[in-house]
N, C-alpha and C positions, 0 to 999 in steps of 0.2 A: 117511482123514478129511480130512488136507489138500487131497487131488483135490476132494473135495465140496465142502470149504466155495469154492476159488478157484472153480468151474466152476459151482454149483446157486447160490450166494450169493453171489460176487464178493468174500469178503472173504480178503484175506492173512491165513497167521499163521505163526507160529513157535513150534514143541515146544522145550521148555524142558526136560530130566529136571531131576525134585526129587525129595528122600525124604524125606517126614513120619513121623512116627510115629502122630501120631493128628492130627484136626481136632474142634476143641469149638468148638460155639456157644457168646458170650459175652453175658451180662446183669449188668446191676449196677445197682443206685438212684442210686450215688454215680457222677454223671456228670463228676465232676472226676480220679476215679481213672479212669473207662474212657476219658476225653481220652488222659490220662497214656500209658496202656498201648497205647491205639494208635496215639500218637507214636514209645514205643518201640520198638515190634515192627511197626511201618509196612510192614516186608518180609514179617513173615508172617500180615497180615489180608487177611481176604479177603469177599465179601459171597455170600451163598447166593443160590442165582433170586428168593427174596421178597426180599431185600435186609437180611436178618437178618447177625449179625459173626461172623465164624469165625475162630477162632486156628487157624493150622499149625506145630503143634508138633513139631520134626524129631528131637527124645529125649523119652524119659520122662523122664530130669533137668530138658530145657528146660521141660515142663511141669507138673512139683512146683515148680520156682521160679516159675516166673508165678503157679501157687498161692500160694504163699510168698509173695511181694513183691506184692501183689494180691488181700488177704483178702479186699474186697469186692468184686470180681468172682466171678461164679459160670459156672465152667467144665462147661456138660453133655457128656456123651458122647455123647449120642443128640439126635434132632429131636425129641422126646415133648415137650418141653418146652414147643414154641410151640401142641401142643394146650389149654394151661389158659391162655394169652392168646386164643384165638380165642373164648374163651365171654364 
């Protein structure tokens, strides 16, 4: 992968290993809580190709506490969820 991107694309990069445990899309009404949370967890947001927000969660502990400290955020498992915003 790296040969391809320097050679067909010209762009550097560098592999990083990381272990997640899981990645959930995040939504929430309360835009002052999903500020908050991704102030705090700044290292482990990330934005999907539409540019939707994705938590990476590296334990199941890390991510029942985000639940926990975070009620109004809504943590999916799956992408199904951005199908009943696109109607």
């Amino acid at each position: 992968i790296n040969y391809r991107l320097i050679h067909e694309y010209g762009a550097n990069c560098r592999f990083v290993p990381r272990n997640y445990f899981k990645a959930c899309w995040i939504t929430s009404d309360n835009e002052e809580q999903l500020n908050s949370f991704k102030r705090a967890k700044s290292n482990y947001i990330a934005e999907d190709k539409d540019g939707h927000l994705v938590f990476l969660a590296e334990t199941t502990f890390l991510l029942n506490m985000a639940e926990q400290d975070y009620p109004d955020l809504v943590f999916h498992k799956t992408s199904e969820f951005m199908l009943d915003t696109k109607k």
